[in-house]
Backbone bond lengths (Angstrom), bond angles and torsions (degrees), N, CA, C in turn:
res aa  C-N    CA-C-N  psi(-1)  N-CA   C-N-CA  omega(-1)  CA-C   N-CA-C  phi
1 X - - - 1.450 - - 1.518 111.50 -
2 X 1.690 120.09 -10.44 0.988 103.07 150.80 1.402 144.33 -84.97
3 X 1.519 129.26 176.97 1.498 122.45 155.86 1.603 80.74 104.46
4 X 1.606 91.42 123.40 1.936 119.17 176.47 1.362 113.37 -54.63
5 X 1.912 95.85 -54.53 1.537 106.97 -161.61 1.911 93.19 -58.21
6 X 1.297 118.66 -62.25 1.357 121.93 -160.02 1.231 110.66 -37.52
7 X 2.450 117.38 -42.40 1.022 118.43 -170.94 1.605 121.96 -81.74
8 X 1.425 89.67 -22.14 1.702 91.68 157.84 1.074 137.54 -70.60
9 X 1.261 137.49 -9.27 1.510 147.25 -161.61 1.509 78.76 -110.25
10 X 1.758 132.55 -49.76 1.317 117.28 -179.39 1.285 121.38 -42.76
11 X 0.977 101.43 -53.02 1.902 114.62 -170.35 1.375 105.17 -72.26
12 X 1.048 115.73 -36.18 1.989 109.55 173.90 1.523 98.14 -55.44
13 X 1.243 127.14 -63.29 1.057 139.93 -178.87 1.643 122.40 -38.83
14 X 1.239 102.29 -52.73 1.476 124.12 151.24 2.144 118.20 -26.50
15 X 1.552 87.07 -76.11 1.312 87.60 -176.16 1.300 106.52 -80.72
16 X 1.589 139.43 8.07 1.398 112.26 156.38 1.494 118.22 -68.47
17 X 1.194 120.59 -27.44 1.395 122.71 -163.84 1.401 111.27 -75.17
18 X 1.602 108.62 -40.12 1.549 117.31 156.65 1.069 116.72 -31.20
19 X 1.616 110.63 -78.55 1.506 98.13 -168.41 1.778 111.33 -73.24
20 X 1.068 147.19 13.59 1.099 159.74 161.90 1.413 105.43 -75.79
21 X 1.599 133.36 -22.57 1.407 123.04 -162.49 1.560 92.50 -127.38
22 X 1.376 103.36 139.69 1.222 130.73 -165.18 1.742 114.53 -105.72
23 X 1.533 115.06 77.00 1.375 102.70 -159.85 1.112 81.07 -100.55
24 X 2.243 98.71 152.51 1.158 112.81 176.34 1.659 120.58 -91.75
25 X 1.368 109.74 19.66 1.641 92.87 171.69 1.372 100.48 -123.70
26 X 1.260 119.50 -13.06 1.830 130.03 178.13 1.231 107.01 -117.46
27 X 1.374 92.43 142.49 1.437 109.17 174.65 1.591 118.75 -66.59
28 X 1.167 133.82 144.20 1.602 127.16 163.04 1.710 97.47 -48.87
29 X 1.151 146.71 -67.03 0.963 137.02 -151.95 1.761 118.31 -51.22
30 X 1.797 89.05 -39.30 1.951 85.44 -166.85 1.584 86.89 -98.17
31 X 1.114 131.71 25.87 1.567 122.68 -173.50 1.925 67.38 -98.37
32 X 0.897 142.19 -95.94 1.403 161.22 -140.26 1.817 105.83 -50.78
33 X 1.469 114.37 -41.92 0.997 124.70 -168.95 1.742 91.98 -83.08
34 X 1.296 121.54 -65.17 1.318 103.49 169.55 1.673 150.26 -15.72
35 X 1.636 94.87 -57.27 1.444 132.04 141.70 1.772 126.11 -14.90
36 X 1.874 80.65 -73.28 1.726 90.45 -171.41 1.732 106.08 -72.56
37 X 1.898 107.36 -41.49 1.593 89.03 -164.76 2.015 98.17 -81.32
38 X 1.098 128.63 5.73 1.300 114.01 165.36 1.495 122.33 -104.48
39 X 1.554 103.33 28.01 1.480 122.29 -176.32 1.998 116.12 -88.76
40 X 1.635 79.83 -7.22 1.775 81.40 -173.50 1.488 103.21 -94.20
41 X 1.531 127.95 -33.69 1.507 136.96 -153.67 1.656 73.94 -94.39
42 X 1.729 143.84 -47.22 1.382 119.86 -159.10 1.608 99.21 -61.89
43 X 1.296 118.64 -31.79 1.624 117.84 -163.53 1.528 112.56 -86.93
44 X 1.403 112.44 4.44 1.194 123.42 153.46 1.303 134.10 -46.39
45 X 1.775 101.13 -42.84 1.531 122.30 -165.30 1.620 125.35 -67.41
46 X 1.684 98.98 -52.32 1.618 113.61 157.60 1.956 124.76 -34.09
47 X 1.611 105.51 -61.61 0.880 122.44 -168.07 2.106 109.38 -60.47
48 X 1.437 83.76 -50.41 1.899 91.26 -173.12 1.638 103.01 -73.12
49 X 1.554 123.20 -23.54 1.319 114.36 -170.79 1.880 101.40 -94.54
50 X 1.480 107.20 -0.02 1.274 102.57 -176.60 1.970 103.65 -100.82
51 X 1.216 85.90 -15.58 1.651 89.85 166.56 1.410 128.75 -82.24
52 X 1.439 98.84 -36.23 1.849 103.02 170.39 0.971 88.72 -61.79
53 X 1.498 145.86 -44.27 1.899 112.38 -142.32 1.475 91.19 -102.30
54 X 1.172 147.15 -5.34 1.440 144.52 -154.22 1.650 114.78 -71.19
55 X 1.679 123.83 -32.78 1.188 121.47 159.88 1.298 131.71 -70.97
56 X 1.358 117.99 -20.97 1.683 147.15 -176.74 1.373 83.62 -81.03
57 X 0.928 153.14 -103.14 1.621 170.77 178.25 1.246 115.69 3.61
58 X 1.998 104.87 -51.80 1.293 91.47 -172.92 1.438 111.87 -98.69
59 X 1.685 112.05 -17.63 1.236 104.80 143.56 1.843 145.94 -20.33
60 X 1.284 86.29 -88.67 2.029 90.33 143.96 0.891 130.72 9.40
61 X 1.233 68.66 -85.14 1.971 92.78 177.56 1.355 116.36 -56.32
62 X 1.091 114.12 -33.64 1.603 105.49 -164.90 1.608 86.94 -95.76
63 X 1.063 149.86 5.03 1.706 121.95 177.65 1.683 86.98 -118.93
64 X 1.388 135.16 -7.87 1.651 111.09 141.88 0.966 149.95 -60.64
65 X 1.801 106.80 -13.84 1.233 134.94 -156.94 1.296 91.08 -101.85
66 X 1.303 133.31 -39.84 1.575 131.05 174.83 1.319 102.51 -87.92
67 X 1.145 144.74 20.89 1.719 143.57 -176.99 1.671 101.37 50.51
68 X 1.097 111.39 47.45 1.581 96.13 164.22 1.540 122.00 -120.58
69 X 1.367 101.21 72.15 1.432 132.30 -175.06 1.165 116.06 -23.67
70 X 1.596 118.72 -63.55 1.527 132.27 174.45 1.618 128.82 -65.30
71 X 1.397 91.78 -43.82 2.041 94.36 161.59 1.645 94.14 -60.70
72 X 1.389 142.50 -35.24 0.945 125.21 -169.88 1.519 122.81 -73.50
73 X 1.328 102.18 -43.55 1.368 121.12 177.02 1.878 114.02 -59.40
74 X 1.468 91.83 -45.18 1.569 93.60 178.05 1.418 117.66 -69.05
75 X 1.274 117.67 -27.48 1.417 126.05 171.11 1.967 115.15 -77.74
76 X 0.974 86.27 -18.57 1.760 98.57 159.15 1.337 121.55 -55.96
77 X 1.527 103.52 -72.69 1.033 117.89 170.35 1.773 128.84 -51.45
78 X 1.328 102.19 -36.96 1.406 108.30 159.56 1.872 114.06 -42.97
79 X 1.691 96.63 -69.30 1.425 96.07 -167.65 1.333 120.93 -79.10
80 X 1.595 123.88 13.96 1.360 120.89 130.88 1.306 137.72 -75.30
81 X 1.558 131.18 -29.32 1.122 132.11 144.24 1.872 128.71 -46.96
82 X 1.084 93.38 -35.83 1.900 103.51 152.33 1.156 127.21 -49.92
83 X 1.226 112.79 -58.54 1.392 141.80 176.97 1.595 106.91 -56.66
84 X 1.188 124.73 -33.99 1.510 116.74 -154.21 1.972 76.41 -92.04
85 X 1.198 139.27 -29.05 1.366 149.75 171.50 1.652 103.41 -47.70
86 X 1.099 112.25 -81.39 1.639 142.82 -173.61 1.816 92.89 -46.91
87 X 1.223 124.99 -53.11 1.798 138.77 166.75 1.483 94.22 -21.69
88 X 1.260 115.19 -60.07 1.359 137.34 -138.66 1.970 109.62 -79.52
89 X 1.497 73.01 -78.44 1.644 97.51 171.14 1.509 121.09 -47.53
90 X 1.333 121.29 -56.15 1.257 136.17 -159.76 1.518 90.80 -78.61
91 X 1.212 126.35 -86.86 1.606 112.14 -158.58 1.343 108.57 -40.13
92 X 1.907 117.24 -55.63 1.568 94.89 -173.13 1.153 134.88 -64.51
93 X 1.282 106.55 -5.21 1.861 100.55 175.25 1.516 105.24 -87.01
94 X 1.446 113.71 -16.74 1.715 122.69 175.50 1.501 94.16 -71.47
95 X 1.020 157.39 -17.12 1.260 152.67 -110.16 1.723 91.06 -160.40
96 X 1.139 115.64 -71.44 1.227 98.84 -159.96 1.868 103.50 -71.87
97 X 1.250 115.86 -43.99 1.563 108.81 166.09 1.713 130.66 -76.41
98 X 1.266 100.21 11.92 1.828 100.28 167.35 1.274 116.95 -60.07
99 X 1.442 139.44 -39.10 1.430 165.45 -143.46 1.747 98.45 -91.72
100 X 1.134 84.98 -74.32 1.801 96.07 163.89 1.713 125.05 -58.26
101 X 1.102 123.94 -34.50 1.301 106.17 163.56 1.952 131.66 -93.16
102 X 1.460 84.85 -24.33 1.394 92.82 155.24 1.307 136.01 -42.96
103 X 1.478 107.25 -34.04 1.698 146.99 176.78 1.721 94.37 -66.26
104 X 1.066 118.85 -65.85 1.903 138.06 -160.87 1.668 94.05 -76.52
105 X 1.533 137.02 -37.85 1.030 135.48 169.68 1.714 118.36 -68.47
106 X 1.089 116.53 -8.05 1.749 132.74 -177.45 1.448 104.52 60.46
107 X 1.533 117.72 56.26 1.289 126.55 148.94 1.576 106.23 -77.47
108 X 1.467 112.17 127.32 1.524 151.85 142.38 1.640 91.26 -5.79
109 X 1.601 133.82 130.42 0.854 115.98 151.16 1.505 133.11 -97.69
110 X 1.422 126.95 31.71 1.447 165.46 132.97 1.278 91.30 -47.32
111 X 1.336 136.10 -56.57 1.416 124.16 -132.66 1.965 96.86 -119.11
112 X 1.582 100.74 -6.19 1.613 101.71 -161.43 1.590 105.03 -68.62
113 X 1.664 113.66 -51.24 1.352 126.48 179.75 1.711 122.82 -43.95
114 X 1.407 108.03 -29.20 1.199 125.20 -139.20 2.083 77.06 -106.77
115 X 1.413 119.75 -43.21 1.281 109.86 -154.36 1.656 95.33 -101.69
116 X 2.049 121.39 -6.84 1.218 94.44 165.27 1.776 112.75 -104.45
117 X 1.592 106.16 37.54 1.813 99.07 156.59 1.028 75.09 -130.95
118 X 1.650 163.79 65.87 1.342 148.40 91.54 1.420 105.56 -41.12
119 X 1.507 101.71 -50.97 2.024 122.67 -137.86 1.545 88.40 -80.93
120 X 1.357 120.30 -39.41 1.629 124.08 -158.34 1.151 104.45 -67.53
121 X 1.383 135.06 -36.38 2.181 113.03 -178.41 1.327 82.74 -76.32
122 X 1.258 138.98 -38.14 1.724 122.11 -150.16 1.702 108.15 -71.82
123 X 1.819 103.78 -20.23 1.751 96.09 -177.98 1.269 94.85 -90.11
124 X 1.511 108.57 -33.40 2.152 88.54 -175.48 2.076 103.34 -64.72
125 X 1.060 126.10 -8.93 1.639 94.62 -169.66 1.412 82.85 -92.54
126 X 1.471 153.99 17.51 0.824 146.33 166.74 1.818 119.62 -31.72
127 X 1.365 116.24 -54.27 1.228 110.99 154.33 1.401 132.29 -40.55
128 X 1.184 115.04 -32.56 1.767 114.56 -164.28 2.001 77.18 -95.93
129 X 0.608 125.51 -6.49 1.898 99.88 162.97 1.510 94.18 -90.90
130 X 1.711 123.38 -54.98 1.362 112.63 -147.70 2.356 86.21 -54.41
131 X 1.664 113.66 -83.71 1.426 97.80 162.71 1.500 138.92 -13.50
132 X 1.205 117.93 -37.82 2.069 105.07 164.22 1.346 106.91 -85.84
133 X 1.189 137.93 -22.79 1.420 143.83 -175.47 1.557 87.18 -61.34
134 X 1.355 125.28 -67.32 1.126 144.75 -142.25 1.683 102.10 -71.43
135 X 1.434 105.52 -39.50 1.843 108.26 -163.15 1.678 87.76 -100.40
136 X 1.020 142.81 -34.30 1.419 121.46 168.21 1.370 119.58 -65.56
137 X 1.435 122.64 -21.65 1.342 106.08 179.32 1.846 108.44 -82.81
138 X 0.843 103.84 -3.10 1.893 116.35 -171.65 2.093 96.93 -80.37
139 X 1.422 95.77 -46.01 1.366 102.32 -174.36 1.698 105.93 -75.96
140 X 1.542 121.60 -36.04 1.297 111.65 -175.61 1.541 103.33 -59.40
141 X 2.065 125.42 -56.06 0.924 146.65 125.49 1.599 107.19 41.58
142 X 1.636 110.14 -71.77 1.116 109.55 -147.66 1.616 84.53 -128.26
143 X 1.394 124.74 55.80 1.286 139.35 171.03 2.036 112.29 47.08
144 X 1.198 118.04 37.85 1.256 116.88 168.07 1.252 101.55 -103.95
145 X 1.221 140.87 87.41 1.162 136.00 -177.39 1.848 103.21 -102.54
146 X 0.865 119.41 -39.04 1.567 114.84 167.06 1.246 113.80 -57.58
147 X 1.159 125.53 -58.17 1.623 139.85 -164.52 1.332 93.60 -42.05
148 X 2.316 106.07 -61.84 1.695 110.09 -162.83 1.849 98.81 -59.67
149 X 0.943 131.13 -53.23 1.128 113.66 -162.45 1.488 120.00 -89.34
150 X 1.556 124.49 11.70 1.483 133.73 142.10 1.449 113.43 -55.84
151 X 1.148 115.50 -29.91 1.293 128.76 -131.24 2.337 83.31 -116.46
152 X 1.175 119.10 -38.11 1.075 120.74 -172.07 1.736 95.70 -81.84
153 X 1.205 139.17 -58.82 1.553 163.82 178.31 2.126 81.52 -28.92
154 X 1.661 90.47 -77.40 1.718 86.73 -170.48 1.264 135.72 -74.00
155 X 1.940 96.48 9.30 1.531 105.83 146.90 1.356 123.65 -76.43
156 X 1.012 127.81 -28.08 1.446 131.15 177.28 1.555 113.04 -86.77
157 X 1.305 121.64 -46.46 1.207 108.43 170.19 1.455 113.05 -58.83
158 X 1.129 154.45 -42.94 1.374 160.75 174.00 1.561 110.15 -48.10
159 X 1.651 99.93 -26.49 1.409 94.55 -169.10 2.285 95.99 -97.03
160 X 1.428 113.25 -23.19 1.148 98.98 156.95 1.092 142.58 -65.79
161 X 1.927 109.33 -24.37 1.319 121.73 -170.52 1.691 102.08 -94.06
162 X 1.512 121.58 3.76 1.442 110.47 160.91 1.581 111.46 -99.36
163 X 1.593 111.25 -15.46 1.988 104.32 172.37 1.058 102.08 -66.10
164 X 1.341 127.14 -17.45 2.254 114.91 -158.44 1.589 77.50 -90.10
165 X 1.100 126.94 -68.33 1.797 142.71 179.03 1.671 103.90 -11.68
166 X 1.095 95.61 -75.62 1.630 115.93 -179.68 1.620 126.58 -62.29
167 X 1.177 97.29 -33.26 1.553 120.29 -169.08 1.551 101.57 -80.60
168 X 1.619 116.99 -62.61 1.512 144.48 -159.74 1.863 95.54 -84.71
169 X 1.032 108.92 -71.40 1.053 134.28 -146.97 1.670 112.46 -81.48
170 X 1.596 114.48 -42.80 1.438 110.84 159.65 1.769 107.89 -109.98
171 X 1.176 122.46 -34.12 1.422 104.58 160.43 1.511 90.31 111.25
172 X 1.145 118.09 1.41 2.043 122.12 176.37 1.119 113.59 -37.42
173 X 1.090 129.51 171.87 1.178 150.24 -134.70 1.527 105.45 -150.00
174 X 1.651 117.73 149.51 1.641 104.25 -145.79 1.585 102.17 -73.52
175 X 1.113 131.71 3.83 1.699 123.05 157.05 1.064 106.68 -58.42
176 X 1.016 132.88 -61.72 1.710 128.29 -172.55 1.370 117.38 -68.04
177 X 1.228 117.68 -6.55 1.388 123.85 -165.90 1.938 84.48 -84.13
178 X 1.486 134.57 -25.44 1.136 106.99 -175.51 1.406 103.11 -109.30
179 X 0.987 143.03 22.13 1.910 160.27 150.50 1.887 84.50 -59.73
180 X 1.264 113.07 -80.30 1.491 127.18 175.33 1.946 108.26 -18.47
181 X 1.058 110.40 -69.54 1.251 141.95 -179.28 1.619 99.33 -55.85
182 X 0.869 143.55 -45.09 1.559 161.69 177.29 1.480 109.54 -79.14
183 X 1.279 111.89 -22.04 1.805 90.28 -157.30 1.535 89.39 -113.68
184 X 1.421 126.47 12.41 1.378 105.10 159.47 1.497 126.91 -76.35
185 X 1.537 98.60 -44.09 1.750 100.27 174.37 1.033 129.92 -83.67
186 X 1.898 112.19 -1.28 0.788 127.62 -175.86 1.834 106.01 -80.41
187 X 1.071 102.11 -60.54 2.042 112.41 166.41 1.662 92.10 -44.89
188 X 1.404 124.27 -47.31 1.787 99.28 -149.51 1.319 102.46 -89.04
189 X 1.639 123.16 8.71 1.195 131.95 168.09 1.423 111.31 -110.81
190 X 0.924 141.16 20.49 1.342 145.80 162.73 1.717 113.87 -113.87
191 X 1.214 94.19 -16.24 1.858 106.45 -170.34 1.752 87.93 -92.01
192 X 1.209 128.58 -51.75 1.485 149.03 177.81 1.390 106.75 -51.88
193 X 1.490 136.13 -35.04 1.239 159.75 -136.95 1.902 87.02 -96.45
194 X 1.320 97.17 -78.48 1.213 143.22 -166.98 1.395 112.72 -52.32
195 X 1.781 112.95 -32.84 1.697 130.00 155.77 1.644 118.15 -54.50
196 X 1.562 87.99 -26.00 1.754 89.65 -143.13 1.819 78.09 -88.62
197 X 1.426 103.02 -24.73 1.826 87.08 -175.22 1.127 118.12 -90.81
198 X 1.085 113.80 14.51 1.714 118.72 171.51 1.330 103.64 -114.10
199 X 1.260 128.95 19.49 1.127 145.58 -130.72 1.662 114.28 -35.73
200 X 1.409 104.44 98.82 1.443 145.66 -168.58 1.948 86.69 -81.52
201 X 1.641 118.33 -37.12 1.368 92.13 -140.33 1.958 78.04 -109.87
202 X 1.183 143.53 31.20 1.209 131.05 -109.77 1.330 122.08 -53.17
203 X 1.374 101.96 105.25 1.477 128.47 139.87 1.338 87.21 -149.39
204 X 1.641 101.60 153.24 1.400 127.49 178.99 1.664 109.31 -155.57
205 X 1.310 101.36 133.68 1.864 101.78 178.61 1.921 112.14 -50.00
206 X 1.110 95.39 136.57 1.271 121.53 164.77 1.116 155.28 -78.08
């Protein structure tokens, strides 16, 4: 989920499919425009959930790097109990001031309603970035550096191959269009999750 260039080529990608989909209660135009001016508060999410986990992380790292598995593991477990905090905190303050700055950014108020339940699944998966932020840097960490970024690639593809899904295939409506947008890293962080407790990568909570 990191790296600009990758997220830019996403989002181009993004709005082709938009204007490619023909919804019958929205126009292509405000489906797209919606999109772009609630494109600054979605790119919010990466950045603030990559900052909560950034002291935890490099921590990590450093008691894998000395093989000390269990300080590691226990400190795992810490920064998921954080996390279930950060879940909490972070979207609703994303949530309750999206509306309002959307307003200060000179979003359309036609277009405001519509782009703050765009914004709302994208601040709740907020955890599953701050968590993949968190378990890829453990794997770069401990020399998987291919794996993490196999593993980042088929988050994004997953997250294109649920807009065609959603878009084509159930015909949703631009709320769901960011569920779509969410549930790629959201699956490749739950599949990633789910390694670490069988512990595939070894470390495992404690």
């Amino acid at each position: 989920m990191n790296g600009g260039i990758t997220n830019s080529r996403r989002y181009k990608a993004r709005w082709i499919i938009a204007v490619c989909y023909n919804n019958k209660t929205m126009s292509q135009s405000i489906i797209i425009a919606t999109i772009l001016w609630s494109s600054g508060l979605r790119s919010l999410v990466t950045p603030l959930s990559t900052f909560a986990s950034g002291g935890t992380s490099i921590n990590t790292g450093q008691l894998i790097t000395k093989h000390e598995y269990e300080k590691a593991g226990k400190l795992f477990v810490e920064f998921i109990r954080d996390g279930l905090f950060i879940v909490i905190l972070l979207p609703l303050l994303l949530i309750l001031t999206a509306p309002m700055i959307l307003t200060k950014i000179g979003m359309p108020e036609n277009l405001k309603s519509q782009g703050s339940a765009y914004l709302t699944s994208i601040f709740i998966y907020t955890f599953f970035v701050y968590l993949f932020g968190f378990l890829n840097s453990i794997l770069m960490s401990m020399g998987f550096v291919l794996i993490s970024s196999i593993i980042q690639v088929l988050a994004h593809l997953l997250s294109l191959s649920f807009d065609a899904l959603f878009i084509w295939g159930f015909h949703v409506q631009i709320v769901w269009m960011s569920v779509a947008f969410a549930a790629g890293p959201s699956t490749a962080c739950n599949v990633t999750f789910i390694l670490y407790i069988f512990n595939k990568f070894a470390v495992k909570p404690v």
